[in-house]
Structures are given as C-alpha cells and as structure tokens.
N, C-alpha and C positions, 0 to 999 in steps of 0.2 A: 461791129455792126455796120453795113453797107445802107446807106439812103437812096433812095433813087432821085437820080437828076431831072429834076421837073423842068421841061423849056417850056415857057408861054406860049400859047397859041397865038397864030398871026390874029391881027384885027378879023378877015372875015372870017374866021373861022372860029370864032369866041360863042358862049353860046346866049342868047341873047333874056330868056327868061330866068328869074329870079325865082330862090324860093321866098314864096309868100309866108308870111303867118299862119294861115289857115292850113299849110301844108306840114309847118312845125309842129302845132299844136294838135293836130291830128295824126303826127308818128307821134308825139307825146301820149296823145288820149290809149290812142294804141296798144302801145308798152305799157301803159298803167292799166287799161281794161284789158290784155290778154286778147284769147281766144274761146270759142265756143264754136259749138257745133254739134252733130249728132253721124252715125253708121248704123250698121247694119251688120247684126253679128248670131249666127245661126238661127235665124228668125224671129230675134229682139232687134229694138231699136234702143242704143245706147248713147244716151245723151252727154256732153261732155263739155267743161269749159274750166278756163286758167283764167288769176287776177293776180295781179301785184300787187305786192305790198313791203312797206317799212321792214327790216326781220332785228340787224344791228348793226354799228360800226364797221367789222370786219366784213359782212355782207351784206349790206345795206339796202339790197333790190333785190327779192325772189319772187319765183310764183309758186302758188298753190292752185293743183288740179282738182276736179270734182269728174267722176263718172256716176253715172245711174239710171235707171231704165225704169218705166211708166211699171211695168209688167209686175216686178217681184218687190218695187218700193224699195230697192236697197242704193244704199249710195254709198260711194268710195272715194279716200281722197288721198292724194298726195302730194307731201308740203317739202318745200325749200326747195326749189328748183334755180336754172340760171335762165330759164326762158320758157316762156307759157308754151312753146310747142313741145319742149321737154317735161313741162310738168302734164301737159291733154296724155300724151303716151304715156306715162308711167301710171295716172289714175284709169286710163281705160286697159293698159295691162292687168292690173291690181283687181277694176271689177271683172275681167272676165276670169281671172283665177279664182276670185272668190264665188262668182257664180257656179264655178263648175264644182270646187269643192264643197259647198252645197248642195251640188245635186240638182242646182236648176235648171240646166243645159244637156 
C-alpha cells in the first residue's frame, strides 16, 4: 500500500478558518436525518425521504427509504442501505414499479 506524501503548506498559504462545532454537528444532524424530497413522475408527485438508524454490530449505520404519493395513498419503503441517497433511489424505484404493476400509472 503506497501513502501519499503530505508536505505542509507554507505559513501563507494555510487556510485560516476552522471547522466550528456548528459545522460538525450539522454533517452529524445530516447523516442521521438523511434525505427528503419529492419529483415528478408521469403526472404524480412522489414524495420521498431516508433516516438513519442503529441496524447491528457488523452494520451499525444504515438508512431506510420511504416513497409515496398524495394521489393513490400508497407508500413503499426500502431498508438497509449504506447511504440515505442509496436508500431515496431504491424506495422511489420500488414505488414506481409497484405503481405500474398496479395499474396506477
């Protein structure tokens, strides 16, 4: 395994601002509250959002996605992910297959 050789930057060229707390704790907040949001999918509006949570030992941080649409009241979800933008795509894949296999679309 090859490291890369890290040389210090001169004095003025260092960079001068620090990360703050505020800036920790909200990639923290972040990664534990996921993602949400909503599209725009053959003239439904599909709503969609990932959280984090505890799972076990060997995987200790996953998300689970939620999609669902106002329109048909159906909601779909899909669990164990390694990142909330991995789990938002596979629950909004999941309801537009199960929409169509329904016949709602």
């Amino acid at each position: 395994m090859f490291l890369p050789i890290v040389e210090p930057l001169p004095a003025g060229n260092r960079p001068t601002r620090r990360a703050s707390v505020d800036d920790v704790l909200g990639c923290l907040l972040q990664t534990i509250s996921g993602e949400s949001g909503q599209l725009s999918y053959k003239g439904r509006e599909i709503h969609y959002s990932a959280h984090g949570r505890f799972h076990s030992l060997q995987a200790p941080w996953v998300f689970d996605g939620r999609a669902w649409d106002l329109e048909s009241g159906i909601s779909t979800e899909a669990r164990r992910y390694n990142s909330s933008h991995e789990a938002t795509q596979h629950a909004v894949q999941k309801h537009k297959d199960r929409l169509e296999n329904e016949g709602l679309l």
